[in-house]
Structures are given as C-alpha cells and as structure tokens.
C-alpha positions in Angstrom: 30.1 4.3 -27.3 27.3 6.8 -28.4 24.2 5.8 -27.0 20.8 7.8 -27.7 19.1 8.9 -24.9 15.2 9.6 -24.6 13.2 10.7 -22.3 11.9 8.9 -19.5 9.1 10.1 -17.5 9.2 10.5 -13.7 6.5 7.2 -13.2 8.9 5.4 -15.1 12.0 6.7 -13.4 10.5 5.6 -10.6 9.6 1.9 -11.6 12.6 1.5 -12.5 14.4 2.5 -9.3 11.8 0.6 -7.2 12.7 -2.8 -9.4 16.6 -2.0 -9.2 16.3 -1.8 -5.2 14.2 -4.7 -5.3 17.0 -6.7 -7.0 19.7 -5.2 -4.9 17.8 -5.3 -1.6 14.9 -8.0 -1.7 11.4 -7.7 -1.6 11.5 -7.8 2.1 13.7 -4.5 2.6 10.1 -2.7 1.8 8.3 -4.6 4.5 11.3 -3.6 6.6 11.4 -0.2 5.7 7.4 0.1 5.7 7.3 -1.3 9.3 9.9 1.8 10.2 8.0 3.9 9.1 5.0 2.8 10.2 6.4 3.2 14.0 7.5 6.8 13.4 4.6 7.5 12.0 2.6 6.0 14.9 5.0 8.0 17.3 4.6 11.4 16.0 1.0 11.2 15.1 0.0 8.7 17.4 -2.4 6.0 16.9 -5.8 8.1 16.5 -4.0 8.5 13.0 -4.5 5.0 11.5 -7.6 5.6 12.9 -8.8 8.7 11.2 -6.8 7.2 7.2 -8.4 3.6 8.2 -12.0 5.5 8.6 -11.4 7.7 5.6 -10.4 4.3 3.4 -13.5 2.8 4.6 -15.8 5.3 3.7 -14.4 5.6 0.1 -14.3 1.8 -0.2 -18.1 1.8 1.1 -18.8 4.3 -1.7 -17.1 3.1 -4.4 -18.2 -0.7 -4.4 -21.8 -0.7 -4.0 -24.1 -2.9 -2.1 -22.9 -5.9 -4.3 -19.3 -5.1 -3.5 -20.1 -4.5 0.4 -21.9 -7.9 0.2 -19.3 -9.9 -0.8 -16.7 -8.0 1.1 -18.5 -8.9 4.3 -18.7 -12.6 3.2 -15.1 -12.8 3.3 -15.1 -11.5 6.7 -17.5 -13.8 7.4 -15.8 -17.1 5.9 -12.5 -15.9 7.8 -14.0 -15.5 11.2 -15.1 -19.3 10.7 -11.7 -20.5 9.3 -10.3 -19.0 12.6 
C-alpha cells in the first residue's frame, strides 16, 4: 500500500496523541495523572508554590478583564457563597 505522507506540525502531533490516550485511557487518566503531579509538585516545591502561580494568575486575570470583567467575576463568587 503507498500511502502519501504530509507534514504534520508538532500542535497537531500533539492533538492527536492527546485524543488517542484519551480513547485508550479515558478522560479520567488526566485527572489522575494531574493529581500525581500535582503532589510531587507540592512536595518538591512545597505549597508557597501554588501560592506564588495562583497570585501571578490573579494578577494577569485582574489586568486582562477590566472592571466589567472583575464585576461579574465577583458576582459569581458572590451567588456561590449563597448557594452554599
């Protein structure tokens, strides 16, 4: 059988080896494997780490969205903090 080949770039390559272990695996072996990671992570760096990301997040969040988006982001907060 003579198949032509193209080129595939590496974003694609990557989509589709993400969907292939998603079909082999599950969606829950990423949860699985995230939460693995997440405790080495936590280990090595220790926890001020998720600190210092979560704080760097924030602050490009805050910037990015505006007084609008910061509005309506706290209302969410707000409406969940009721539900609860």
């Amino acid at each position: 059988m003579n198949q032509i080949r193209t080129e595939m770039t590496v974003r694609e390559a990557g989509r589709r080896g993400g969907l292939a272990t998603k079909r082999k695996h599950g969606p829950e072996h990423y949860e699985r494997i995230g939460r693995i990671g997440g405790a080495s992570t936590k280990t090595r760096m220790g926890p001020e780490h998720y600190e210092r990301i979560g704080g760097i997040g924030g602050r490009t969040a805050w910037s990015k969205q505006g007084k609008l988006g910061r509005r309506r982001r706290a209302e969410k907060v707000i409406e969940k903090v009721r539900e609860a």
